[in-house]
N, CA, C and O atoms as a Tinker XYZ file with bonds, in Angstrom:
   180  protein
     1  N     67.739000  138.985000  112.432000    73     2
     2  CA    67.644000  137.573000  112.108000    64     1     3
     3  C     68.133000  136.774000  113.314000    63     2     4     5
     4  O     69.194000  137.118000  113.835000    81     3
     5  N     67.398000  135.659000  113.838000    73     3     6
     6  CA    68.137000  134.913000  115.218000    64     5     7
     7  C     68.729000  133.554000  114.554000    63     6     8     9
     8  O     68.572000  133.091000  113.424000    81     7
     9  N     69.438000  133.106000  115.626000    73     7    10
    10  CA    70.384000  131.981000  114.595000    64     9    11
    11  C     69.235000  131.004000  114.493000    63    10    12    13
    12  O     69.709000  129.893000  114.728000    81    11
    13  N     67.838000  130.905000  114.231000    73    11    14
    14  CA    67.503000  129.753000  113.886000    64    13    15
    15  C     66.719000  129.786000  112.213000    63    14    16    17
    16  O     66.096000  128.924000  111.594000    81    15
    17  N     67.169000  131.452000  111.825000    73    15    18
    18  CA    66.549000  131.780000  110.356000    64    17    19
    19  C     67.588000  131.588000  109.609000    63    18    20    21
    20  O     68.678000  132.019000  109.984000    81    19
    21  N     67.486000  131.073000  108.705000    73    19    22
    22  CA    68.490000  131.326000  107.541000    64    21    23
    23  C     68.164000  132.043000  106.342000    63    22    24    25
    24  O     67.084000  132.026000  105.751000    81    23
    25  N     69.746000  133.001000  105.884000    73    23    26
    26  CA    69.241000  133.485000  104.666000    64    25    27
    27  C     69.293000  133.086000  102.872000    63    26    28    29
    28  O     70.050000  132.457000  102.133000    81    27
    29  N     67.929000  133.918000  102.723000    73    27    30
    30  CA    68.226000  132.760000  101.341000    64    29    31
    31  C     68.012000  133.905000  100.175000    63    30    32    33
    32  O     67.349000  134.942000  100.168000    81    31
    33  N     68.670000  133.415000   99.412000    73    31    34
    34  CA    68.320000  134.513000   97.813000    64    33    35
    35  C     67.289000  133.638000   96.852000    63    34    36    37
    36  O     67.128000  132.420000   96.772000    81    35
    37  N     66.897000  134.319000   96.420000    73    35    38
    38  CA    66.033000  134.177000   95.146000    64    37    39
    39  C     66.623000  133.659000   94.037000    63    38    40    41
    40  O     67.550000  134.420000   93.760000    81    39
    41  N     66.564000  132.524000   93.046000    73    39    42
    42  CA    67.482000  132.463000   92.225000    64    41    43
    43  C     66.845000  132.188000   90.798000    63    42    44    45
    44  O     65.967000  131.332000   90.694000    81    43
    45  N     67.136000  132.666000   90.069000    73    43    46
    46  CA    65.922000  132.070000   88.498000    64    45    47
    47  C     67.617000  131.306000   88.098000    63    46    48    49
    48  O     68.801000  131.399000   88.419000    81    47
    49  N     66.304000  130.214000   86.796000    73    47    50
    50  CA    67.426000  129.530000   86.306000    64    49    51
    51  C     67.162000  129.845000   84.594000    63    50    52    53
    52  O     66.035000  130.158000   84.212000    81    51
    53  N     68.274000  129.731000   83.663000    73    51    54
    54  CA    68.833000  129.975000   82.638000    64    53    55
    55  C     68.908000  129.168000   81.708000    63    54    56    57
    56  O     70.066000  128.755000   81.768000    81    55
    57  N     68.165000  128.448000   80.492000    73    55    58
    58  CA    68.752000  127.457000   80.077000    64    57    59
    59  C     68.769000  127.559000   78.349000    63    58    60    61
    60  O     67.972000  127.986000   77.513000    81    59
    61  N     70.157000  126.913000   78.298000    73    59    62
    62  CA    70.601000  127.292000   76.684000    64    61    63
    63  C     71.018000  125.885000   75.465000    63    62    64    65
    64  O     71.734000  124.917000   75.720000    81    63
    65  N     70.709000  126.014000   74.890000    73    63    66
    66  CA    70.920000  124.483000   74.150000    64    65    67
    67  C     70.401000  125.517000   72.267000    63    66    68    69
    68  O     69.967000  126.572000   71.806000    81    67
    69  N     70.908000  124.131000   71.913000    73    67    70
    70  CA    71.023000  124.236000   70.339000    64    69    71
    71  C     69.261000  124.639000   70.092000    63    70    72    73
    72  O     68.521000  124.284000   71.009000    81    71
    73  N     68.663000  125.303000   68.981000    73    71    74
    74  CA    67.404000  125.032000   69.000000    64    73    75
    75  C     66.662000  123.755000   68.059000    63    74    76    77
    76  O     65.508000  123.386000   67.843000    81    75
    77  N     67.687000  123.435000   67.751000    73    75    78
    78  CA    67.237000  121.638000   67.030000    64    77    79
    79  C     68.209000  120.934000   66.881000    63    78    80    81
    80  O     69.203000  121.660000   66.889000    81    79
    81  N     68.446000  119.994000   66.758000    73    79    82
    82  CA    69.082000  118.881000   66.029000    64    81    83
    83  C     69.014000  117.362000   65.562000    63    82    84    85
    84  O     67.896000  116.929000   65.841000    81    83
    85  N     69.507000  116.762000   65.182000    73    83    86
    86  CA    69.232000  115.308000   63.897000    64    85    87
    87  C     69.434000  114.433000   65.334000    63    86    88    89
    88  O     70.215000  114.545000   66.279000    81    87
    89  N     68.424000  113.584000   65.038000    73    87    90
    90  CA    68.377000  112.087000   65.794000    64    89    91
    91  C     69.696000  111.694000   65.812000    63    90    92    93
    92  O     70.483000  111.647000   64.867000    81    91
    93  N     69.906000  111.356000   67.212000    73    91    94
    94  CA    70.993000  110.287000   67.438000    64    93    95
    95  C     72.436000  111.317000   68.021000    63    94    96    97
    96  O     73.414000  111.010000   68.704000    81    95
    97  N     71.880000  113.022000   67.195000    73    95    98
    98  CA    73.381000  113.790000   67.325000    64    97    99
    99  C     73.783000  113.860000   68.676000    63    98   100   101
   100  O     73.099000  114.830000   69.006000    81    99
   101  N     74.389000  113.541000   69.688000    73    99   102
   102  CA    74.982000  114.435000   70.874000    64   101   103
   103  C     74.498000  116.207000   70.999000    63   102   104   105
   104  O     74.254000  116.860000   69.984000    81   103
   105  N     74.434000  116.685000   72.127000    73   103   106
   106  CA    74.290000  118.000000   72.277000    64   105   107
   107  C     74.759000  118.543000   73.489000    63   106   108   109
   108  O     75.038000  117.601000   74.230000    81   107
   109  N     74.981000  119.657000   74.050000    73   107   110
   110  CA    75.122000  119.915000   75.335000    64   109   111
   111  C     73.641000  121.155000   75.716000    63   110   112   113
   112  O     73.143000  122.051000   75.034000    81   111
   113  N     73.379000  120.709000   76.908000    73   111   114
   114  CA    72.088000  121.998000   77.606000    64   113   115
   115  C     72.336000  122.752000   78.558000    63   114   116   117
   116  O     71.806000  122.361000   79.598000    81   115
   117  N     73.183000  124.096000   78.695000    73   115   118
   118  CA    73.737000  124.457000   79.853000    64   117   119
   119  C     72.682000  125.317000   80.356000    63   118   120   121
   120  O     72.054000  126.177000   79.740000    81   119
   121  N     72.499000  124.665000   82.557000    73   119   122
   122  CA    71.758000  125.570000   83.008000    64   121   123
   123  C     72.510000  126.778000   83.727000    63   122   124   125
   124  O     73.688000  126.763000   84.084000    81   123
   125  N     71.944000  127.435000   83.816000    73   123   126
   126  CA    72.662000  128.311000   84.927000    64   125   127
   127  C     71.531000  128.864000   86.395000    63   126   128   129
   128  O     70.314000  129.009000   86.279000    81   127
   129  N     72.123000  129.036000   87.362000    73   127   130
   130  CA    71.730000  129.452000   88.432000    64   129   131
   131  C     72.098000  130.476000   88.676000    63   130   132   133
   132  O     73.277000  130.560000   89.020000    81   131
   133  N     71.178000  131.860000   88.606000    73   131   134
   134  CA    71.672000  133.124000   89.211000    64   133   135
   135  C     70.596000  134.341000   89.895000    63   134   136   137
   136  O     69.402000  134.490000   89.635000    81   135
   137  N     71.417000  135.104000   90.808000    73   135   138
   138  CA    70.020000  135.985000   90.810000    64   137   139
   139  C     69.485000  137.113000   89.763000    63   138   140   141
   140  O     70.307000  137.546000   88.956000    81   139
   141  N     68.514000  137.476000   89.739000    73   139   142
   142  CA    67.782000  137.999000   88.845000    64   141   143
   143  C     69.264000  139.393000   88.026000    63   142   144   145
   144  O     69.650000  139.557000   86.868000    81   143
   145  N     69.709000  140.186000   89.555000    73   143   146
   146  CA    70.924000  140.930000   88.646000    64   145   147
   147  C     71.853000  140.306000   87.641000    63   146   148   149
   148  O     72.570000  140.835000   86.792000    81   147
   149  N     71.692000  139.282000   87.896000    73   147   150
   150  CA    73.200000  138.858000   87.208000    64   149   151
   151  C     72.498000  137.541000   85.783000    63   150   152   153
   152  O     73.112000  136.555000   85.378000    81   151
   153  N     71.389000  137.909000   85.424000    73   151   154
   154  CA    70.513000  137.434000   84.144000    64   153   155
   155  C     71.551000  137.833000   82.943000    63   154   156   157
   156  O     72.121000  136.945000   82.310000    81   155
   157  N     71.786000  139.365000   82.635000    73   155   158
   158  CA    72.398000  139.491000   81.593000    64   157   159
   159  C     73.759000  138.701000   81.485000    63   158   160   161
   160  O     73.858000  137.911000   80.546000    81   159
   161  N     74.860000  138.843000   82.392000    73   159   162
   162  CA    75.882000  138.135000   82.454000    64   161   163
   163  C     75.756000  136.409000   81.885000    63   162   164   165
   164  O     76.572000  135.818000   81.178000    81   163
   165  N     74.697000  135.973000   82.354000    73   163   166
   166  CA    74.698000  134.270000   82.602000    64   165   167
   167  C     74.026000  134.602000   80.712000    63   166   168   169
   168  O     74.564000  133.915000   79.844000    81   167
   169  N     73.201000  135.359000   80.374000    73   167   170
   170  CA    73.299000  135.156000   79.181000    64   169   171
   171  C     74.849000  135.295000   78.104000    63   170   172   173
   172  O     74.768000  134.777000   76.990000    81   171
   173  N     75.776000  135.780000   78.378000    73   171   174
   174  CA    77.071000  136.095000   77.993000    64   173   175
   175  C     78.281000  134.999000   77.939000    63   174   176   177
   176  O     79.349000  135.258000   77.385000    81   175
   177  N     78.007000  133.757000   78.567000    73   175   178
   178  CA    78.670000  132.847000   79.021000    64   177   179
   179  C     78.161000  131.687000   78.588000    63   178   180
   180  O     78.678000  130.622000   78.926000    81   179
């Protein structure tokens, strides 16, 4: 690699939230960023 490449990972993203709720309720949608190994973990959290 010469210093004008940079390295980069691959990253999928994760996303978890309620699967419904009532007009008006508040909710939270957490994403996550990880690489593909570490899928099961980010589901765990």
């Amino acid at each position: 690699m010469t210093s004008n490449q940079k390295q980069v990972d691959l990253v999928e993203c994760s996303v978890f939230s309620l699967p419904e709720i009532i007009t008006g309720q508040s909710f939270m949608v957490q994403v996550f960023f990880h690489t593909s190994k570490q899928s099961e973990e980010a589901k765990i959290r």
